[in-house]
C-alpha positions as CSV (number, residue, x, y, z in Angstrom):
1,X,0.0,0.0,0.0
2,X,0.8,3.7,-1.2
3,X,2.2,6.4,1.0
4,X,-0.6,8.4,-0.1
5,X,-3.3,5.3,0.1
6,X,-2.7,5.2,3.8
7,X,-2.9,9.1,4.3
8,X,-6.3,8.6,2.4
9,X,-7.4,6.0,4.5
10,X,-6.4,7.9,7.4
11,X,-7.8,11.3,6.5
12,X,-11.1,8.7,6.1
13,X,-11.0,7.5,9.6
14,X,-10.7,11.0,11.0
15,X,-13.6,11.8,9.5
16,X,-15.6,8.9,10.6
17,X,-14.2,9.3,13.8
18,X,-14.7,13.0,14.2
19,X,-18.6,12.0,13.3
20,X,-19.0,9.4,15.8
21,X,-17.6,11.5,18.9
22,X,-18.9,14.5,17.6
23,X,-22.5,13.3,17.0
24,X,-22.7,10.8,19.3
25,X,-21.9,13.1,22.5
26,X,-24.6,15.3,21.3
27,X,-27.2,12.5,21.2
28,X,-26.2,11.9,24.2
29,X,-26.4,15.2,25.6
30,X,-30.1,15.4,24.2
31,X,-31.3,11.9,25.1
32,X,-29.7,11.0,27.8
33,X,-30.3,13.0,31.2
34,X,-27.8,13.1,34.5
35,X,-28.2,11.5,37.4
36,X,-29.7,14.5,39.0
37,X,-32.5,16.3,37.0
38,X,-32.8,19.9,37.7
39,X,-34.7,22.5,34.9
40,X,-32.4,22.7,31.9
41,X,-34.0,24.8,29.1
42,X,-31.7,25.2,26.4
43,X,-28.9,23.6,28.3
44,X,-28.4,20.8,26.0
45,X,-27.6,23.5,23.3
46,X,-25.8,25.9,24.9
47,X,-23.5,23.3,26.3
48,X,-22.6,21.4,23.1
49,X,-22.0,25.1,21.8
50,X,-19.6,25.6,24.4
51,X,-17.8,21.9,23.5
52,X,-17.1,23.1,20.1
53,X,-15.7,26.8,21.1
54,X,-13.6,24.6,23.4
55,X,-12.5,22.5,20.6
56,X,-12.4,25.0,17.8
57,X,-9.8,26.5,20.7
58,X,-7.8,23.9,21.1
59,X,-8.3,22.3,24.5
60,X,-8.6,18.8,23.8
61,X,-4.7,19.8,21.7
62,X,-3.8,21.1,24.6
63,X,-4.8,18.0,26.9
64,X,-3.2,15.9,24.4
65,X,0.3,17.9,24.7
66,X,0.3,17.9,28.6
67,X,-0.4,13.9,29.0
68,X,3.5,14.2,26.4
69,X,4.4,16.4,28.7
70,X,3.4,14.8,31.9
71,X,4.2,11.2,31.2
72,X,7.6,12.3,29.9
73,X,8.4,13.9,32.9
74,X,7.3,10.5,34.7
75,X,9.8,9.1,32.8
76,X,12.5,11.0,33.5
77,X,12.8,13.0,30.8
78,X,13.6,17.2,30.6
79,X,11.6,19.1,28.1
80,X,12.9,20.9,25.5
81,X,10.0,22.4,23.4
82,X,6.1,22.8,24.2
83,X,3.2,23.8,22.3
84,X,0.3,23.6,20.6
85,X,-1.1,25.5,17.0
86,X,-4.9,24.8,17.6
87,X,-6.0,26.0,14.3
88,X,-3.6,24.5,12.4
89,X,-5.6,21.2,10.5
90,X,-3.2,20.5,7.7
91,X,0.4,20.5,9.7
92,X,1.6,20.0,13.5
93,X,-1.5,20.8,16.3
94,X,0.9,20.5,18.6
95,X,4.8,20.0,19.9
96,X,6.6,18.5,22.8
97,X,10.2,17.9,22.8
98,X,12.4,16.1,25.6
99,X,15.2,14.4,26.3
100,X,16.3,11.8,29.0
101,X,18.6,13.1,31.9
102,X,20.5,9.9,31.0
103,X,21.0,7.2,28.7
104,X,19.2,4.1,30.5
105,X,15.6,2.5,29.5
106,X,15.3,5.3,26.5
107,X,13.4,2.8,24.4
108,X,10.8,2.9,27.6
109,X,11.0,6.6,28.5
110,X,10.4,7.7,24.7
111,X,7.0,4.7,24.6
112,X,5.9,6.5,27.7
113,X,6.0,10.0,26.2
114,X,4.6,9.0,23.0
115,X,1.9,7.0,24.6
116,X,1.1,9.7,27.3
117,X,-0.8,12.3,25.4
118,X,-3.9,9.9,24.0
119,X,-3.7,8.2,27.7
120,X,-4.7,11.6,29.5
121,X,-7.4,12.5,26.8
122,X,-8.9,9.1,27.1
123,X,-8.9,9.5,31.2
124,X,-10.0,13.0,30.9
125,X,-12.8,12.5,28.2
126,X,-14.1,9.4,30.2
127,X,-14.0,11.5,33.4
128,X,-15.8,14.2,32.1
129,X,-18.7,11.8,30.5
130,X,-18.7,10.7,34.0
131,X,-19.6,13.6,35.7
132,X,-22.2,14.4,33.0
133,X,-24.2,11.7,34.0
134,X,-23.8,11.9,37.9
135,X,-24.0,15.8,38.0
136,X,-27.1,17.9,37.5
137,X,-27.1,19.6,33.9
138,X,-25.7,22.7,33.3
139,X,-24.6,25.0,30.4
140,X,-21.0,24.1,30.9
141,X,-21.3,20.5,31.8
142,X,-19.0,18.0,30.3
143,X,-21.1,15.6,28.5
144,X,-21.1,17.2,24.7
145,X,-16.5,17.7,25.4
146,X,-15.9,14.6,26.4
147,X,-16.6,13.6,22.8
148,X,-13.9,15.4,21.8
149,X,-11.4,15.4,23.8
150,X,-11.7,11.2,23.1
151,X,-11.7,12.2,20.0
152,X,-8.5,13.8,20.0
153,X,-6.6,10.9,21.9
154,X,-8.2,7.9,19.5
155,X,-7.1,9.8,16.1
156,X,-3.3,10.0,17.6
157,X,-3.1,6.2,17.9
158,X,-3.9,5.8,14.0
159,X,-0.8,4.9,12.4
160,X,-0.3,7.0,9.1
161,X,3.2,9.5,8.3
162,X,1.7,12.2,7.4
163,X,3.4,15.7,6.0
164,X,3.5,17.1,8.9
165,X,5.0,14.0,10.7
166,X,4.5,10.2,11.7
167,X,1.2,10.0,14.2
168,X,1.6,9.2,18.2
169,X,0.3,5.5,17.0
170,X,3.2,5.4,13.7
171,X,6.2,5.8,15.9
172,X,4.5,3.7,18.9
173,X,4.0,1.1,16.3
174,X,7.9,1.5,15.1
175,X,9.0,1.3,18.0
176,X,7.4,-2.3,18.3
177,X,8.9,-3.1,15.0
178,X,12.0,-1.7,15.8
179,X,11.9,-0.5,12.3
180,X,14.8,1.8,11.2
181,X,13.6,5.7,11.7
182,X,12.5,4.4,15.6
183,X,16.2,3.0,16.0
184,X,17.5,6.3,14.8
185,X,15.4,8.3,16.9
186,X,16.2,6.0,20.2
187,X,20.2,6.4,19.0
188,X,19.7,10.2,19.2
189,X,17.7,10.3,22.4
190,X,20.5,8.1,24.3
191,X,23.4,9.9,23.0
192,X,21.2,13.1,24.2
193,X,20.9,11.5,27.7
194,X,24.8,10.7,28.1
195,X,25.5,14.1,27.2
196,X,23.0,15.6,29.5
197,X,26.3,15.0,32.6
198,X,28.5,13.7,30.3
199,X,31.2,14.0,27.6
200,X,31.3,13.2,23.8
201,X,34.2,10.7,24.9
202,X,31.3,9.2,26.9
203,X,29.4,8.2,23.9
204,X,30.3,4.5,22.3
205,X,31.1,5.2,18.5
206,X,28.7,2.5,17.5
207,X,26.0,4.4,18.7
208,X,26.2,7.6,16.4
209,X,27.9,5.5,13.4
210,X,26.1,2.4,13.6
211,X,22.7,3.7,13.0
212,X,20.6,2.0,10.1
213,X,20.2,4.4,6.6
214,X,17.2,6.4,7.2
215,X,15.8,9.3,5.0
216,X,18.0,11.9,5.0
217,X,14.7,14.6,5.4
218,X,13.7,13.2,8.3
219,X,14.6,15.2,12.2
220,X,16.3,12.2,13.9
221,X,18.5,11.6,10.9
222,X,19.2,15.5,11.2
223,X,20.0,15.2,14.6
224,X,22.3,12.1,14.0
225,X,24.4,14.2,11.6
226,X,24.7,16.9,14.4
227,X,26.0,15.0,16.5
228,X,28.0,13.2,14.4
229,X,29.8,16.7,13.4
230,X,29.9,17.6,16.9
231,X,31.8,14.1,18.1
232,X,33.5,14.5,15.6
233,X,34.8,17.6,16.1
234,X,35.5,16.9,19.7
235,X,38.0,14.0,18.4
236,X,39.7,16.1,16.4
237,X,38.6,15.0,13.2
238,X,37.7,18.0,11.6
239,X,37.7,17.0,8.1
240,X,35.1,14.2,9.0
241,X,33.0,17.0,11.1
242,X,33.3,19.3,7.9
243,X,31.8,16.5,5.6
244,X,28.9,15.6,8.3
245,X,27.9,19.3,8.6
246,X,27.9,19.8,4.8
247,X,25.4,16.4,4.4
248,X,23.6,18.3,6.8
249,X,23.3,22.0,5.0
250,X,22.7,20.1,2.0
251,X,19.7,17.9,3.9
252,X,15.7,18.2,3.2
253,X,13.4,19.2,5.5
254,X,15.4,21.1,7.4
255,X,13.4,23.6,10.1
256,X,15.1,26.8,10.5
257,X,16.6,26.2,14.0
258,X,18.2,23.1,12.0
259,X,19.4,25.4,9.6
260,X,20.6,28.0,11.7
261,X,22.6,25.2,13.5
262,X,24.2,23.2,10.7
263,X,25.7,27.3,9.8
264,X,26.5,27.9,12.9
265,X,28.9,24.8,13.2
266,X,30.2,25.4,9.5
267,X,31.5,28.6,10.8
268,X,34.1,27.0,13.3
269,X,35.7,26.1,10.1
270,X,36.0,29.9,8.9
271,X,37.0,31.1,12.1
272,X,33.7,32.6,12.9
273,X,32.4,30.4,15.7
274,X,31.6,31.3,19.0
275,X,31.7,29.3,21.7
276,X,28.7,29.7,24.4
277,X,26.5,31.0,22.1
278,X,25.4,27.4,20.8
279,X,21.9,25.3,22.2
280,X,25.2,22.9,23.0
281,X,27.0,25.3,24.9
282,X,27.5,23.4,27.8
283,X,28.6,20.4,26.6
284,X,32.0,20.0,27.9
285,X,34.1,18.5,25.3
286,X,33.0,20.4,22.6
287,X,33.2,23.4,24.1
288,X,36.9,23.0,25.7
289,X,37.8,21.8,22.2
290,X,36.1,25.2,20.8
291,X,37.3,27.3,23.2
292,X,40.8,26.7,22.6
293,X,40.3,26.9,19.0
294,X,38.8,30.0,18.8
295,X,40.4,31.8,21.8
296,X,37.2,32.2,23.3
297,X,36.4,31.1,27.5
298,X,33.3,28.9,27.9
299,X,30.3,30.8,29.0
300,X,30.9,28.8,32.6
301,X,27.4,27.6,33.0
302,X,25.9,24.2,33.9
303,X,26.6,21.5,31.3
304,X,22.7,21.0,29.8
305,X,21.7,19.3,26.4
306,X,18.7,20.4,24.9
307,X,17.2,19.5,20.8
């Protein structure tokens, strides 16, 4: 099956999807009364109004972004990037980056995070159907939401890469697989979470070089040739950094921080790089190694790793 078949089919079980939450919490809302009856006029309508604004606004996005967020943290991971676009339909609703604190149980941590966002709208749109029918009605009950916020957490377990990205359910599913893009992405994470304390001569070579070919426009295989470039350099073997970062300028799909990076780095080599002004500032071999290259003292802070 196509690429473009299983976005098809995907885009076709949104739909469906969105129908059956949608329409089925306001049947409910109509049909079925709470627990406790109290006089409701247009309640019923006014509340299912309310569950759109709330989704037009992007709470269930939201919801989704903090269960990331949360279970992350759970696992021990330190967040790098949060947030959530809620009218944005045809590219990324929302974001959350982290990074372990170190380079144990990764494969775990990152099945946690990715895993945690549809678990906390599930919980919270079965908790809020809950209280519709044990609570009296009122205009901003919960029983027309909780559609949607289920809604949101079911349609992030459907497997499909997208344009914007693979789906919450695609990468849980490669991780299972252990299919190539996954083993990139867990290579990355691990080298991320020996650096967080560490050194680059902390980091086994096998784990940056050994990696499985990936699509070269795809983040983690960005990242990989980052840090390549950056172990690299920290060895000493400038020529083989040079080369890394030039795959990398060359790259598609690069974001602009990506971009801005991959120049950045490039620089060292025209004696234009500063040292402490990088994301990787504080990562001590590299900078040592930049820093007495360029003439230039570390910025002295704490040794952090961020994406």
């Amino acid at each position: 099956m196509s690429g473009r078949t299983k976005r098809i089919l995907y885009y076709v079980a949104d739909a469906v999807l969105f129908a059956v939450f949608g329409i089925g919490m306001a049947l409910i809302v109509v049909f079925v009364p709470p627990r406790a009856e109290l006089p409701r006029g247009n309640a019923e309508f006014w509340q299912y109004l309310l569950a759109l604004a709330v989704m037009v606004a992007g709470l269930p996005v939201l919801l989704h972004e903090c269960g990331h967020l949360l279970f992350g943290a759970l696992a021990g991971m330190k967040p790098a990037r949060f947030g959530f676009h809620p009218f944005s339909r045809g590219s990324v609703a929302g974001e959350t980056a982290m990074y372990p604190k170190n380079g144990k149980h990764v494969k775990g941590k990152f099945f946690a995070l990715t895993l945690g966002g549809a678990v906390v709208n599930v919980t919270v749109g079965a908790a809020l159907f809950l209280l519709w029918l044990l609570l009296p009605a009122h205009p901003v009950g919960s029983g027309a939401l909780s559609g949607f916020v289920f809604y949101e957490g079911v349609r992030a377990l459907i497997p499909c890469e997208l344009p914007a990205g693979k789906t919450d359910g695609a990468v849980l599913l490669g991780l299972l697989k252990r299919r190539p893009e996954e083993d990139v992405a867990l290579r990355v994470l691990t080298a991320q979470g020996i650096l967080y304390k560490g050194k680059y001569s902390d980091l086994p070579k096998e784990l940056l070089f050994g990696a499985p070919v990936v699509r070269e426009d795809l983040p983690a295989h960005h990242a990989l040739l980052l840090l390549q470039a950056q172990y690299l350099l920290a060895a000493g073997e400038e020529e083989g950094a040079k080369e890394k970062l030039l795959r990398l300028s060359e790259a598609e799909g690069l974001t602009g921080e990506e971009e801005e990076e991959g120049r950045r780095y490039l620089q060292y080599f025209e004696g234009k790089f500063e040292a402490g002004s990088s994301p990787f500032s504080g990562v001590n071999a590299l900078e040592r190694v930049l820093a007495e290259k360029s003439k230039t003292a570390p910025n002295g802070s704490e040794p952090t790793f961020s994406e």
